[in-house]
C-alpha atoms as one frame of an Amber mdcrd trajectory, in Angstrom:
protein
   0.000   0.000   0.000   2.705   2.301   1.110   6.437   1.264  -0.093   8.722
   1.943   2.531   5.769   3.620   5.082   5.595   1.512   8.346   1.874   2.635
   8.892   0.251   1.142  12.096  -2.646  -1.438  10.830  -5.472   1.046  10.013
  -3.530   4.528   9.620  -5.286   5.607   6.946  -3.149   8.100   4.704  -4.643
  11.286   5.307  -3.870  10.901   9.543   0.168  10.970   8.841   0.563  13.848
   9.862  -1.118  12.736  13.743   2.269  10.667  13.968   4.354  13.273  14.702
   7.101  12.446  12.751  10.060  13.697  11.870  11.450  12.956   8.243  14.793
  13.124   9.450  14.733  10.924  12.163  11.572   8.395  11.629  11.665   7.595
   8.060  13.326   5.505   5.949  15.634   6.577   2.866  14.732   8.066   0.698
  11.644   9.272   1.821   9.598  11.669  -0.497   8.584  14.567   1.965   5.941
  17.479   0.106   5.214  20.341   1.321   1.524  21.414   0.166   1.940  24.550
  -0.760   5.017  24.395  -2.572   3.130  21.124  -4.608   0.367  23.514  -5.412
   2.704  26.532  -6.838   4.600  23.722  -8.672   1.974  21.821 -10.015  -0.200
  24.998 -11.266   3.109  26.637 -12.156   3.759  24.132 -14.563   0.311  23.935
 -16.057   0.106  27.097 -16.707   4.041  27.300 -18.537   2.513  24.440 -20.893
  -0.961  26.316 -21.643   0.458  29.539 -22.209   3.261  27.859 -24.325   0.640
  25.131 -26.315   2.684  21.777 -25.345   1.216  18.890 -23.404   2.702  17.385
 -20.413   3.437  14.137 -19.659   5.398  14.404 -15.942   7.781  11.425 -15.080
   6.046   9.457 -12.612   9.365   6.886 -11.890  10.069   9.452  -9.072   7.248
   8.972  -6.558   4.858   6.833  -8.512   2.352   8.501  -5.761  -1.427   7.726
  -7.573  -2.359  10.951  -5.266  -0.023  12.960  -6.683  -0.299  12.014 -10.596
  -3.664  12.398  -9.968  -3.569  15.650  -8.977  -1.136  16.218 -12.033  -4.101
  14.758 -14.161  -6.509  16.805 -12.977  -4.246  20.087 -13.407  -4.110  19.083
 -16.889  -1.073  17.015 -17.763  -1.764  15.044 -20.833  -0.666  11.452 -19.341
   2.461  10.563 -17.210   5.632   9.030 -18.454   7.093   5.666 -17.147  10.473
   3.875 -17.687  10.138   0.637 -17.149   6.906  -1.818 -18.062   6.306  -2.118
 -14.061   5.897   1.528 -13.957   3.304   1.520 -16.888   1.351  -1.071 -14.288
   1.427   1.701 -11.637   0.056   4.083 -13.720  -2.524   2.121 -15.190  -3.211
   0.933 -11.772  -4.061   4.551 -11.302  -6.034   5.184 -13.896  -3.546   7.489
 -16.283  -5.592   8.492 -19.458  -2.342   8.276 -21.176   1.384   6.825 -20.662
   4.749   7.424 -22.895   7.225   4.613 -21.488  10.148   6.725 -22.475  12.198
   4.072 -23.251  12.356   1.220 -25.903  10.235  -1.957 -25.211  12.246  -4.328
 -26.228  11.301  -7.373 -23.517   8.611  -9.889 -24.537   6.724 -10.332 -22.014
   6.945  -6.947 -21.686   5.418  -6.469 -24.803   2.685  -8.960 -24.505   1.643
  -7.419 -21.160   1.317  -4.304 -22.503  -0.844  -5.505 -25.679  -3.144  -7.789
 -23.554  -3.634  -5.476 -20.771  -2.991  -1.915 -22.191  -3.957  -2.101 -26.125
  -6.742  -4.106 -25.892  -8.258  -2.220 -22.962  -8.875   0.533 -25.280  -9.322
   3.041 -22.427  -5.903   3.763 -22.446  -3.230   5.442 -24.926   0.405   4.340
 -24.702   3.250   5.226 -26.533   6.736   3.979 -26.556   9.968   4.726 -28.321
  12.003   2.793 -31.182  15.353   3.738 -32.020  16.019   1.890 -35.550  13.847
  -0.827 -37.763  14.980  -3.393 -35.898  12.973  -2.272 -32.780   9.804  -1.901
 -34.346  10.306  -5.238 -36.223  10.413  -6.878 -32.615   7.080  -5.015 -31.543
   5.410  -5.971 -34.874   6.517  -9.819 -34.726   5.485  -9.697 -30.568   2.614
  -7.738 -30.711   1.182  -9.643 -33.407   1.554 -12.636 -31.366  -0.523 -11.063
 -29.319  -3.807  -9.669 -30.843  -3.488  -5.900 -30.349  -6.766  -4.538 -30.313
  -5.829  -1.419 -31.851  -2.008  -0.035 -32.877   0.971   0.466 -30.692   2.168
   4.161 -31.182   5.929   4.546 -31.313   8.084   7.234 -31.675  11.530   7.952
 -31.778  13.229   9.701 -28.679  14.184  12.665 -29.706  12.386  15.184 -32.670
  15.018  17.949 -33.193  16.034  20.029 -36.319  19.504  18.070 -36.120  17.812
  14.788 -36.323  14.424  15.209 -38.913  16.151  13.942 -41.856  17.746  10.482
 -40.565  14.115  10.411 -38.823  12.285  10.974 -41.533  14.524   8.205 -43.552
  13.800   5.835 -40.748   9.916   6.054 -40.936  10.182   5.655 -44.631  11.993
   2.665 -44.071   9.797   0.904 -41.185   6.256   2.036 -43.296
């Protein structure tokens, strides 16, 4: 329920704060501490940089992988989260994310078949993940259709910069 959080049987989260405790002293490392207010200023902060600016955000949730606070990240108007492993993307579908970029390549089987059978063919979900040459997305065609996708597995390569649109734009030529 709460990795590394020795609740007493029954604490429920919102009475932490009745323990008393010190981060310093009664916690075990590393130990997320937040501060409400400065979450608040943060979290509208950056909502508001990525309205006024026209770019969605997809905040790395490998950090915390709190459902409270990627929810409230949600509801401030992030776009999805972003995970880097396939046991991350479980956490965040566990908590409902409308949307997850695994910002890595997904390159593992079972991996891969996981995230068809219980991400793609959900439907209720969007995931993307990244692919860095044809050989990648030759392994998520072959596994994925193994697997019976329900719908298509966007990928992306990791980067999209002026430097890099031409051997990008030769590489989706190539895996089309």
């Amino acid at each position: 329920r709460c990795k590394g959080l020795p609740l007493p049987v029954g604490m429920p989260l919102t009475r932490i704060a009745d323990l008393g405790w010190n981060a310093l002293r009664d916690l075990e490392y590393p130990a997320l501490v937040i501060h409400e207010e400065r979450l608040v200023h943060n979290i509208t902060m950056m909502a508001d940089y990525c309205h006024d600016h026209r770019v969605e955000l997809a905040p790395h949730a490998k950090t915390s992988l709190s459902p409270q606070l990627i929810r409230r990240q949600m509801e401030a108007g992030a776009w999805g989260a972003t995970a880097a492993t396939a046991a991350q993307v479980r956490g965040l579908l566990a908590a409902g994310v409308p949307r997850i970029l695994l910002a890595n390549l997904l390159v593992d089987p079972v991996a891969i078949r996981w995230i068809v059978t219980h991400v793609l063919r959900q439907g209720n979900t969007g995931f993307s993940c990244y692919v860095d040459s044809v050989a990648s997305v030759e392994l998520l065609d072959r596994e994925c259709g193994q697997a019976d996708p329900a719908g298509p597995l966007d990928v992306a390569p990791p980067a999209l910069t002026a430097a890099s649109t031409c051997s990008i734009a030769a590489f989706l030529i190539a895996v089309m």
